[in-house]
C-alpha positions in Angstrom: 3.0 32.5 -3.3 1.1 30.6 -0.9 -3.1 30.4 -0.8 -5.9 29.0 0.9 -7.0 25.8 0.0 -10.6 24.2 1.6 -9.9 20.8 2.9 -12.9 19.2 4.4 -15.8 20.4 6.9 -14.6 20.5 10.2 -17.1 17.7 11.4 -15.0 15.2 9.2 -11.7 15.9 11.9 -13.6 15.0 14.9 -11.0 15.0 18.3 -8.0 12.8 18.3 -8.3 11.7 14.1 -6.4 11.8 11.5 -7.8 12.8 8.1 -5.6 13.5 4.7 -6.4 14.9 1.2 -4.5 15.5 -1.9 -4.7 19.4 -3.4 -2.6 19.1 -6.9 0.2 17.4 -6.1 0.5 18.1 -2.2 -0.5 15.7 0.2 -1.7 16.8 3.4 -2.5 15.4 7.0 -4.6 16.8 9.4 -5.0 16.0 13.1 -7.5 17.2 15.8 -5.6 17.2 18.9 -7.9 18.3 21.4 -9.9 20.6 19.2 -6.8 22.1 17.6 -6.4 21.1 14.2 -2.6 20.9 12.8 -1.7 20.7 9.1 1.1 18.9 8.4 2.8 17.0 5.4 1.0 13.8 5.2 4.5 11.2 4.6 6.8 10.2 7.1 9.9 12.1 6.0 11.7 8.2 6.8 9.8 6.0 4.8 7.3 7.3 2.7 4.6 6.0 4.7 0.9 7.3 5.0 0.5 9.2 8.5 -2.8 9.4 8.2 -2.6 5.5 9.1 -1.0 6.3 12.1 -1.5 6.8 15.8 -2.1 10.3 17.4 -1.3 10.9 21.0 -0.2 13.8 23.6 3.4 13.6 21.7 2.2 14.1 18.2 1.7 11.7 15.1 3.1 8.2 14.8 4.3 6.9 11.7 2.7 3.0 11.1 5.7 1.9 9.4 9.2 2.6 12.3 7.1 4.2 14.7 8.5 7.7 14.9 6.7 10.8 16.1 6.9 14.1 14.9 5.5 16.8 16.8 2.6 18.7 15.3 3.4 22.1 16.1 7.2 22.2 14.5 6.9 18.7 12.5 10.1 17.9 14.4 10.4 14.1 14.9 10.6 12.8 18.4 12.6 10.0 18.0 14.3 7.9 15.6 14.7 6.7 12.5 13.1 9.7 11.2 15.5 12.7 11.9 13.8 15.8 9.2 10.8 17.4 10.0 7.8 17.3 8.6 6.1 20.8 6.6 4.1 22.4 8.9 0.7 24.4 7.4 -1.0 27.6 8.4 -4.8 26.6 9.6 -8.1 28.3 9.2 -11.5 27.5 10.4 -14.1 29.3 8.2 -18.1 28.6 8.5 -17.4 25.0 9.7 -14.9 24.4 6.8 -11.1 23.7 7.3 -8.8 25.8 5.2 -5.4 25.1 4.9 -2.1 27.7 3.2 -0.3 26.0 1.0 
């Protein structure tokens, strides 16, 4: 059964960050690609690593640690050495206020 979590305000995802938060024991990234924001898992399905220490561009999120990219829509990676997606999460902007279905 999946609900609605709040995340942050939606001033604290300003255009082309990264920003994560922990909700029990799931660890979430979000990303504000040109105004869109995308929910994703927040570790690289590779290494463990932090995304939220990573680069965003016009291809998606780049891990720090090998430097793959997973595409924010799908959480497919781009390119090697990651090769399984990340969890992709439902989005919902609410009074200023990001929610996320988890």
């Amino acid at each position: 059964m999946s609900e609605w979590i709040k995340a942050c305000k939606l001033e604290q995802v300003k255009d082309g960050q990264l920003f994560s938060f922990i909700h029990d024991e799931k660890k979430i990234l979000l990303a504000n690609m040109k105004g869109k924001i995308h929910a994703t898992d927040l570790i690289c399905t590779h290494a463990d690593a932090d995304l939220s220490t990573g680069f965003l561009s016009d291809e998606g999120v780049r891990c720090p640690l090998h430097l793959s990219v997973f595409n924010l829509e799908d959480g497919c990676p781009q390119n090697l050495p990651a090769e399984t997606a990340l969890g992709v999460y439902n989005v919902k902007i609410d009074d200023n206020e990001i929610y996320v279905e988890i």
